[in-house]
C-alpha positions as a printed NumPy array, in Angstrom:
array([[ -84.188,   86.12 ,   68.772],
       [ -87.251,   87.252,   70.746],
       [ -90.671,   87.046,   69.394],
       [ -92.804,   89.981,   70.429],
       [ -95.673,   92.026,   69.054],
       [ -92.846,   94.476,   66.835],
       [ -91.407,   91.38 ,   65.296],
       [ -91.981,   90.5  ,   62.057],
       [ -92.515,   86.949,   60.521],
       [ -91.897,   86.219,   56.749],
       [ -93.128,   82.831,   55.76 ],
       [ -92.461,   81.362,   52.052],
       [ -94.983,   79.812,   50.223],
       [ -98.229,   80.072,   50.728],
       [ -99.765,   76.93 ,   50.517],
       [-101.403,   74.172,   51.879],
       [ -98.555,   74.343,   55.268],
       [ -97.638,   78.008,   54.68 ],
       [-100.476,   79.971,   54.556],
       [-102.252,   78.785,   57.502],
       [ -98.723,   79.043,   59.466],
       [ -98.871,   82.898,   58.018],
       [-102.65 ,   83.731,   59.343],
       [-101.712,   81.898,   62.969],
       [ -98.685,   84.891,   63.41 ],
       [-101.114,   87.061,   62.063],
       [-104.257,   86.657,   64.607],
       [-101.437,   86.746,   67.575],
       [-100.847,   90.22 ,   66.678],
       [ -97.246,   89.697,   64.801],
       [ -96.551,   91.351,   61.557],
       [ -96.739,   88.406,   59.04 ],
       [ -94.958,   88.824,   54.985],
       [ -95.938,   85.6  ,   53.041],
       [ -93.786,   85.333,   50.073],
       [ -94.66 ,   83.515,   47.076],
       [ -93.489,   83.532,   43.686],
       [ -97.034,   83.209,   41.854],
       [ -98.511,   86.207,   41.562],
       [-101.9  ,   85.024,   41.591],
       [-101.666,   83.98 ,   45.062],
       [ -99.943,   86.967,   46.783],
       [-102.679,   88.889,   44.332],
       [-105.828,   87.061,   45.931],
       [-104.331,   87.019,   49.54 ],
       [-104.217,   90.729,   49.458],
       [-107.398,   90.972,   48.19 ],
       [-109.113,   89.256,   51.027],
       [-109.727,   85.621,   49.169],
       [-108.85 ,   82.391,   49.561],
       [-107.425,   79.702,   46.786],
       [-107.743,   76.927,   49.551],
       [-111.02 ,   75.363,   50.526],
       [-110.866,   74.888,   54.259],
       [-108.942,   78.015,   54.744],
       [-111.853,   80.756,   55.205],
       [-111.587,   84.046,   53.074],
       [-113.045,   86.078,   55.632],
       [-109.922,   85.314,   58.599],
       [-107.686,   86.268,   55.368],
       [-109.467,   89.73 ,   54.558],
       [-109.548,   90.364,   58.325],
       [-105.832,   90.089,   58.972],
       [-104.852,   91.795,   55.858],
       [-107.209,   94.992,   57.437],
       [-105.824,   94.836,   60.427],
       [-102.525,   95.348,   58.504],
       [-100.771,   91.931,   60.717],
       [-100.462,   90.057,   57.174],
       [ -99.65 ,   91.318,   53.659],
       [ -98.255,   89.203,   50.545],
       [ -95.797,   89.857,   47.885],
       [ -93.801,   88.518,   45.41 ],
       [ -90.752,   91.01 ,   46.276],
       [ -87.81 ,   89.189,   47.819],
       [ -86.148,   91.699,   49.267],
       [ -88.404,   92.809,   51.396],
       [ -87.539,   89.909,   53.283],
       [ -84.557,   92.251,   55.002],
       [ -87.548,   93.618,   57.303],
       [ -87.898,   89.84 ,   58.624],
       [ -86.926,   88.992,   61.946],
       [ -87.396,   85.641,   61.163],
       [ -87.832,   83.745,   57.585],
       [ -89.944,   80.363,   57.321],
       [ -89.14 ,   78.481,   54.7  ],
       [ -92.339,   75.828,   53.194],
       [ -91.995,   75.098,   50.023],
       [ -92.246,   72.11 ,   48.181],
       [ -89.84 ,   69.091,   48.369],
       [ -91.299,   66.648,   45.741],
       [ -89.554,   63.435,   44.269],
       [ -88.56 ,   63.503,   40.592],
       [ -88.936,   61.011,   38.213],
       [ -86.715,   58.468,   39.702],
       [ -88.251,   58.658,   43.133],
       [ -85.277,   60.55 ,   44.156],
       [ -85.274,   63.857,   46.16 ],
       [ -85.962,   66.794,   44.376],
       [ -84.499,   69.823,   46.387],
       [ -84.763,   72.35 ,   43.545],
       [ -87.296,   74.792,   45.709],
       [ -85.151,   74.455,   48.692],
       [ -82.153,   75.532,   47.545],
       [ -83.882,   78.123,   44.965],
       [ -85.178,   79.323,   47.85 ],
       [ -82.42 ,   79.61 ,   49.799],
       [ -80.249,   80.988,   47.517],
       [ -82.741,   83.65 ,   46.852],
       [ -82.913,   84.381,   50.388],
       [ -78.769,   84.941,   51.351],
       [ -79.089,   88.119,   49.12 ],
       [ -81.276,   89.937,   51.94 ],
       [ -80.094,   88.293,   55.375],
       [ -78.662,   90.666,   58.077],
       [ -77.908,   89.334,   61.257],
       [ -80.062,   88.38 ,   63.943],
       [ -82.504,   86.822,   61.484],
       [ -83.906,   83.56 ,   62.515],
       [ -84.378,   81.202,   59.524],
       [ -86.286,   77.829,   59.472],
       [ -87.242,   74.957,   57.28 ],
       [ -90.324,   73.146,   57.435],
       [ -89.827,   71.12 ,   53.875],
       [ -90.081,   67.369,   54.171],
       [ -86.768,   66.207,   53.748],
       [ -83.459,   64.098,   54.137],
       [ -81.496,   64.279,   57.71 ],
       [ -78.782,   65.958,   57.229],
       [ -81.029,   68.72 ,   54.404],
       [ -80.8  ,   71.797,   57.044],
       [ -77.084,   71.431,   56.811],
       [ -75.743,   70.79 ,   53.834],
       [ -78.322,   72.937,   52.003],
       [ -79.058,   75.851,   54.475],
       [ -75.831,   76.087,   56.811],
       [ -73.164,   75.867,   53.811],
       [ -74.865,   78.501,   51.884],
       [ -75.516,   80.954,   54.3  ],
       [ -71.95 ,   80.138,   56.041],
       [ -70.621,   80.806,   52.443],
       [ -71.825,   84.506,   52.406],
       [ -70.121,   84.685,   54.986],
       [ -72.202,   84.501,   57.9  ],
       [ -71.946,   82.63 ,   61.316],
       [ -74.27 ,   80.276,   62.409],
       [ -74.92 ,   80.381,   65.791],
       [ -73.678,   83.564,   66.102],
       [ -74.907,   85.824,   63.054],
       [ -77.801,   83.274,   61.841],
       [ -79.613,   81.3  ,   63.294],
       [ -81.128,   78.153,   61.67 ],
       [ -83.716,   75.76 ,   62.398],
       [ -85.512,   72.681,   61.093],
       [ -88.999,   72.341,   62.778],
       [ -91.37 ,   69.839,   59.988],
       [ -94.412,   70.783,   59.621],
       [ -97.65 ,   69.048,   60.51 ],
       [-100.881,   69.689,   58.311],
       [-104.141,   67.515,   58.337],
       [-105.849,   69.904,   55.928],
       [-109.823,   69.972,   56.305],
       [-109.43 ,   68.155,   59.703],
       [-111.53 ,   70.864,   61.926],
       [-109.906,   69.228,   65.296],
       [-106.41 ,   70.357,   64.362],
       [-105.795,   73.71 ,   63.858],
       [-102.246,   75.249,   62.662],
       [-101.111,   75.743,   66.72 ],
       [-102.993,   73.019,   68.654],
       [-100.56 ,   70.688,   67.076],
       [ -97.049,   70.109,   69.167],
       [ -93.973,   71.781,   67.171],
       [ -90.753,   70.101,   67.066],
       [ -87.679,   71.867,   66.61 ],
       [ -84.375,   71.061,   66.177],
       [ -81.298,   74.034,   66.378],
       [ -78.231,   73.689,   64.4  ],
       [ -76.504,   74.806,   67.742],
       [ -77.663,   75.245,   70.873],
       [ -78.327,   79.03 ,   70.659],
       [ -80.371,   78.212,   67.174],
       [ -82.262,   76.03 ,   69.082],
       [ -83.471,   78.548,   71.568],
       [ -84.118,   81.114,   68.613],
       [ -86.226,   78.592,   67.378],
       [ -88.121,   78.003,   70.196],
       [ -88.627,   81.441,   70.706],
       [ -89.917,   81.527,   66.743],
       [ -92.888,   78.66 ,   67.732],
       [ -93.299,   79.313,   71.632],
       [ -95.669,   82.652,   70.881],
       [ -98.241,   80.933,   68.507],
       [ -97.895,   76.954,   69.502],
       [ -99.689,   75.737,   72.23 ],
       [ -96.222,   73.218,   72.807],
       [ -92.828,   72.862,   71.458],
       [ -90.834,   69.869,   71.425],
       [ -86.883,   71.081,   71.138],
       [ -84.863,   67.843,   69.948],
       [ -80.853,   67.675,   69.911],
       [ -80.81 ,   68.361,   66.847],
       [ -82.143,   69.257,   63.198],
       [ -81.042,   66.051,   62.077],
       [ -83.428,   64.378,   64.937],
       [ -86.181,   66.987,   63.656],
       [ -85.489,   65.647,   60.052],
       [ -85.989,   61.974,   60.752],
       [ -88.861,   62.56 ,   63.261],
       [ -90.898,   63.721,   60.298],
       [ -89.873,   60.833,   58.113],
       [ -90.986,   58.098,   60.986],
       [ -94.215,   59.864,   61.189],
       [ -95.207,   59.334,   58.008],
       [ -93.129,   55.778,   57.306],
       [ -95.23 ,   54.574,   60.245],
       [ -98.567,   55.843,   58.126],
       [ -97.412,   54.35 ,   54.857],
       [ -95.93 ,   51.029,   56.312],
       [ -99.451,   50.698,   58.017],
       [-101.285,   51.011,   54.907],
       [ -99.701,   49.084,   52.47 ],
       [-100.206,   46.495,   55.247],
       [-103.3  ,   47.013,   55.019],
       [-103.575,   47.293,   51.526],
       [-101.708,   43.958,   50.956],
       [-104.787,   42.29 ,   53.616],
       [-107.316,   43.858,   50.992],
       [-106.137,   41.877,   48.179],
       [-105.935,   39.075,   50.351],
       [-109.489,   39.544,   51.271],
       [-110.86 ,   40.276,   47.689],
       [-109.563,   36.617,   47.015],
       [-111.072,   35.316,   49.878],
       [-114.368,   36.971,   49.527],
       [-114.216,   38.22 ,   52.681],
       [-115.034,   42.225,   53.361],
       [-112.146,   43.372,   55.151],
       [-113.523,   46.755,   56.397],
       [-115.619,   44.229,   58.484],
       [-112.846,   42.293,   59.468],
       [-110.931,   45.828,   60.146],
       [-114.101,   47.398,   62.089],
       [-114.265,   44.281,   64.357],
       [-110.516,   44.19 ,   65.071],
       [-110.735,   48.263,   66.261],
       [-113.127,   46.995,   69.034],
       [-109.946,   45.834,   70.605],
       [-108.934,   48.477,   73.058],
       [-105.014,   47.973,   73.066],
       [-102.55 ,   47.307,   70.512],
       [-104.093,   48.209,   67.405],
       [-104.975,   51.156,   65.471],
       [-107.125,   50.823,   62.667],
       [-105.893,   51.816,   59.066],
       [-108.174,   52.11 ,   55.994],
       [-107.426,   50.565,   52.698],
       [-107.752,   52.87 ,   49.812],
       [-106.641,   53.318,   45.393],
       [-103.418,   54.301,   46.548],
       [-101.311,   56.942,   48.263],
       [-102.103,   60.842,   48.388],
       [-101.041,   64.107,   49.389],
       [ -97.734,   65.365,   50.215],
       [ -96.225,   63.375,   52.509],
       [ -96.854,   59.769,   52.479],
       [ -96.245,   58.931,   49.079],
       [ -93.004,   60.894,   48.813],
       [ -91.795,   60.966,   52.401],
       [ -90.267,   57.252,   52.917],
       [ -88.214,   57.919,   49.536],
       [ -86.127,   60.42 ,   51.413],
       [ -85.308,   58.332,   53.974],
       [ -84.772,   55.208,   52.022],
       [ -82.273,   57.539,   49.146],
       [ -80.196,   58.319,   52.429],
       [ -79.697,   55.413,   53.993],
       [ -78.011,   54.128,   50.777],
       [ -75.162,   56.49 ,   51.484],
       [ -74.811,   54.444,   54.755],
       [ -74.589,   50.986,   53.174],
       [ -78.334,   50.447,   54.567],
       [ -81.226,   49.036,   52.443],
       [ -84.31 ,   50.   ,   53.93 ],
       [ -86.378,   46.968,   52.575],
       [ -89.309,   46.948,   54.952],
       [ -89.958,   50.623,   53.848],
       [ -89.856,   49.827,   50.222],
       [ -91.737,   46.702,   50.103],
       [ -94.789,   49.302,   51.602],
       [ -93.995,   51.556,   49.385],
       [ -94.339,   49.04 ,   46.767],
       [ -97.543,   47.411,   47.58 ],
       [ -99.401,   51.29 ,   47.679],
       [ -97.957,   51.606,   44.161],
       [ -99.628,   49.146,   42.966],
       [-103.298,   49.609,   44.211],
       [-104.188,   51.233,   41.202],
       [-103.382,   48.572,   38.953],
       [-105.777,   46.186,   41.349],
       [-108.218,   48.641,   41.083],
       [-108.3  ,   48.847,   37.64 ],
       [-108.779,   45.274,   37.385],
       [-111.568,   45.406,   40.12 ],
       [-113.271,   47.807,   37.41 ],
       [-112.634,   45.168,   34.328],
       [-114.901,   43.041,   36.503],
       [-117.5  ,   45.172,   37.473],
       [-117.717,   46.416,   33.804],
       [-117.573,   42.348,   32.708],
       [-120.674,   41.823,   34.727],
       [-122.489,   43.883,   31.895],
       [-120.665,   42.446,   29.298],
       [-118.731,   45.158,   28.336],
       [-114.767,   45.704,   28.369],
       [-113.026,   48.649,   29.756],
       [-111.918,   49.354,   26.096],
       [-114.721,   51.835,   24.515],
       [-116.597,   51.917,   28.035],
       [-117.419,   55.539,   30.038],
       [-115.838,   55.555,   33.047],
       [-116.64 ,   58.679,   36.002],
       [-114.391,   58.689,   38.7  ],
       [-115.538,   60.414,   42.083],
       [-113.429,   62.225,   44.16 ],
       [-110.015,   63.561,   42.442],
       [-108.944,   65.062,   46.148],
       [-106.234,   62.644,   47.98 ],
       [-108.788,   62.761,   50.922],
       [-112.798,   63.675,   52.042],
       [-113.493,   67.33 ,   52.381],
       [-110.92 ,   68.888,   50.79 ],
       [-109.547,   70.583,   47.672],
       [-105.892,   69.151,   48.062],
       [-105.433,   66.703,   44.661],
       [-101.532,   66.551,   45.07 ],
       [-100.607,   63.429,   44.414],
       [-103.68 ,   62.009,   44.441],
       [-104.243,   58.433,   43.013],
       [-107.271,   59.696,   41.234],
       [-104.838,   60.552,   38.502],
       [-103.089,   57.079,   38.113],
       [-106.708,   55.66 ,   37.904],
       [-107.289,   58.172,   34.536],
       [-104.398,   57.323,   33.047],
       [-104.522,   53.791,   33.151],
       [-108.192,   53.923,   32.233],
       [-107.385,   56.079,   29.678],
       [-104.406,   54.249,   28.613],
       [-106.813,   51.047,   28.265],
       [-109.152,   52.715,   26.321],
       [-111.907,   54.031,   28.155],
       [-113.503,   57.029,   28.101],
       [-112.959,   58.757,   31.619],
       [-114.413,   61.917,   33.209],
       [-114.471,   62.686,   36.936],
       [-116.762,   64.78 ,   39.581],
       [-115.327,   66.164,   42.372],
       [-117.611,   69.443,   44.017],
       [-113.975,   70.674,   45.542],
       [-111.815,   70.408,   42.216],
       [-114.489,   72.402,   39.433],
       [-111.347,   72.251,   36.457],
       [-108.343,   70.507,   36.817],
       [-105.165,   72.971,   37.76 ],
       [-101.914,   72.803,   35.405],
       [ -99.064,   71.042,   37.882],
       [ -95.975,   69.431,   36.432],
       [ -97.258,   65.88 ,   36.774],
       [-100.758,   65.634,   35.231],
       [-100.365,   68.851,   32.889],
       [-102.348,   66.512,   29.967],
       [-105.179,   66.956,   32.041],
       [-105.297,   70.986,   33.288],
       [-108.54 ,   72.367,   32.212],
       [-110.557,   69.323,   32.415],
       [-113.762,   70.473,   34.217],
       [-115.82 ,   68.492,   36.54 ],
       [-119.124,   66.7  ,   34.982],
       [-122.531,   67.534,   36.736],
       [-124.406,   65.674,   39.688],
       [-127.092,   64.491,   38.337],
       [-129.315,   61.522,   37.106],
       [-128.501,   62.135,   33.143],
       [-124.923,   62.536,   33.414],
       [-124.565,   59.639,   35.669],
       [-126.477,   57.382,   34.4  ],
       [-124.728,   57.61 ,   31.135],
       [-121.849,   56.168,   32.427],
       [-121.172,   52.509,   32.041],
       [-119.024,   52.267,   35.164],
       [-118.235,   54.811,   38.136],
       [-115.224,   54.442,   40.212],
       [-115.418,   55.889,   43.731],
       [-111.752,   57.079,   44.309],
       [-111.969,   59.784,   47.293],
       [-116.114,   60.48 ,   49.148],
       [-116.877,   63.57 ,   50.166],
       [-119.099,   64.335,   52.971],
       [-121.549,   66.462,   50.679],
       [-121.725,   64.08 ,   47.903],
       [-125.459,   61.754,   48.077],
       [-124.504,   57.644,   47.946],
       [-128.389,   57.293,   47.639],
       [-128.435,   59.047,   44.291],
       [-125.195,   57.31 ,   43.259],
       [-126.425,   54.27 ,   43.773],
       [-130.123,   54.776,   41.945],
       [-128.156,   57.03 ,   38.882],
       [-125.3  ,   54.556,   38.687],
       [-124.973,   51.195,   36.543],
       [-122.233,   49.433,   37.996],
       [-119.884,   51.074,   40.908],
       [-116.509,   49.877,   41.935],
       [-116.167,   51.767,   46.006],
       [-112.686,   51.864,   47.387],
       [-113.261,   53.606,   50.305],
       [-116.597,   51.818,   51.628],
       [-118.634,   54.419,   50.573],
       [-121.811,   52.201,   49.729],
       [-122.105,   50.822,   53.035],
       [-125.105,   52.651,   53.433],
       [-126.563,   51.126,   50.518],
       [-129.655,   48.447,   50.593],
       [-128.235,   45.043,   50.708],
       [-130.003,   45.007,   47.485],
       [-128.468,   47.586,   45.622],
       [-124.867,   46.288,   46.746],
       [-125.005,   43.142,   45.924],
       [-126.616,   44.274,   41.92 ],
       [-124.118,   47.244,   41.129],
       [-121.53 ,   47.312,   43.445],
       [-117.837,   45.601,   43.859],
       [-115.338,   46.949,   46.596],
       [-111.95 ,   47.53 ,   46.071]])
């Protein structure tokens, strides 16, 4: 295919990767179809607001006047498509297996409307080998040709939501072509809104190249997650230790511990990887032993609170516990698979009494993982409410919240992200333990 201004781009699911991907056709003058299958969404998007914090209503209500982006629920409009982008979610179920359910869902309800000529990609963190055995079969089944009739791509995405430097087409796009002619469909499909593609042999090389990224990330940060324990023990701070090692201009890049892993990728990602390689005879045990170590940081956490809450005599059992932050990360609204919610339950499970406060997460939304808790609504910031808990547990900082009131409000604080640095010397050493 060729991209031009009488194309038209259908992108589905509008999330956290494809909505932004959506408005970035959009502003280039492309006609843009998101596709979602919550109603709510498609209903607010074509009403001009925005479900995600750092993605500004007023870009969404100016695209959908200028009639470049509309969203429905209506698959088969997706026959007026020149090009289908598939981002939807690729989770692990409860075995830390892949779960491919959306993917092929998606797919399936896709091969109804095809016509030839279409361009179709994947952006779903997955598996090498995914775009193949999930997309090709299926739509080689119905009896189309890929490479010919079809032509399919696998180009991962890459999202740092609330991250202001990066925006959806600053950020280079690799893409890998199930055959050569894909492959030039595909760039074709990113070359008009990304400042760069990177074409790779191959959607299998496209595949793993989003695994490394975020195996690297994890890897790093169970590393140095393991060091903070270490530390603790020690009594020695290690975001000194890790400040002083970053003034070393060459070989090292500075990771941050933290309560555990969040968002969409890192904590799921290496599982792919590691599932596959068993049907190669490989056992990827560096990747695992990571892995491992970030599952645990709540537990040491948790612990880290039994001692704070020991210093005032009191056990977790029966105590009030606030949690700040139920985001994965600063600044945003994004709580998917956010440690925040292993903290709760084990708090919970231990018998405390927990609540949370989070300015970007007002009520907790229903998801399949942490359903017991939809509906809970964040508690207020201020001196009453704070002060009437026995312990608070800094989880995920925002820019907007105040550490000085925290830490007048507050009895006893357990920070895991260095929050209270700020803090008198005083103040620290009388309320606060890191973790």
């Amino acid at each position: 295919m060729t991209l031009s201004p009488k194309s038209t781009i259908a992108v589905i699911g509008l999330g956290y990767v494809g909505l932004p991907l959506a408005l970035a056709y959009a502003r280039d003058g492309i006609t843009t179809i998101g596709f979602d299958i919550d109603q709510a969404k498609t209903d607010a998007i074509n009403a001009g607001r925005s479900y995600i914090k750092h993605i500004d209503a007023g870009d969404i209500a100016k695209q959908i006047k200028s009639g470049h982006f509309k969203a429905t629920t209506d698959f088969s409009r997706l026959t007026q498509a020149d090009a289908i982008i598939l981002c939807v979610p690729t989770p692990l179920d409860h075995h830390f297996e892949p779960d491919l359910s959306y993917v092929i869902s998606t797919i399936e309800a896709v091969i109804p409307h095809l016509k030839a000529g279409q361009t179709i990609s994947l952006e779903s963190t997955t598996y090498p080998g995914t775009t193949e055995e999930e997309l090709v079969s299926r739509i080689e089944a119905a009896g189309f040709k890929v490479g010919q009739d079809i032509f399919v791509v696998y180009s991962p995405e890459r999202e740092d939501p609330g991250n202001p430097e990066y925006a959806a087409t600053n950020i280079p796009k690799v893409v890998g072509g199930h055959t050569p002619a894909c492959l030039e469909a595909g760039k074709s499909l990113y070359g008009s809104v990304f400042d760069q593609v990177v074409p790779v042999s191959s959607t299998q090389v496209a595949e793993l190249t989003k695994l490394l990224e975020n195996i690297y990330r994890s890897v790093n940060i169970g590393l140095v997650n393991e060091l903070k324990v270490v530390a603790d023990a020690m009594g020695i701070d290690i975001w000194e230790v890790i400040a002083a090692a970053s003034t070393k201009p060459f070989g090292f890049k500075a990771f941050y511990p933290g309560p555990g892993l969040g968002g969409h990728c890192i904590p799921i990602d290496p599982f792919y990887l590691t599932w596959k390689a068993r049907e190669f005879g490989v056992h990827t045990r560096f990747i695992e032993l990571a892995g491992e170590i970030n599952r645990k940081m709540p537990a040491h956490i948790v612990q880290r609170c039994s001692e704070a809450l020991n210093r005032g005599k009191k056990s977790v059992n029966g105590s009030k516990v606030l949690l700040i932050g139920l985001a994965y990360k600063p600044n945003v609204d994004d709580d998917r698979e956010s440690p925040s919610y292993e903290l709760m339950n084990r708090l919970t499970a231990m018998g405390a009494n927990v609540a949370y406060h989070d300015p970007y997460v007002p009520v907790i939304r229903p998801s399949r993982e942490h359903s017991h808790w939809a509906g809970t609504p964040s508690v207020n910031w201020d001196q009453a409410t704070i002060s009437s808990y026995d312990l608070v547990l800094i989880s995920t900082w925002h820019a907007c919240l105040n550490v000085n009131e925290l830490g007048k409000w507050s009895q006893f604080i357990v920070d895991t992200r260095n929050a209270t640095a700020a803090l008198p010397p005083e103040v620290r050493a009388a309320k606060v333990i890191k973790a």
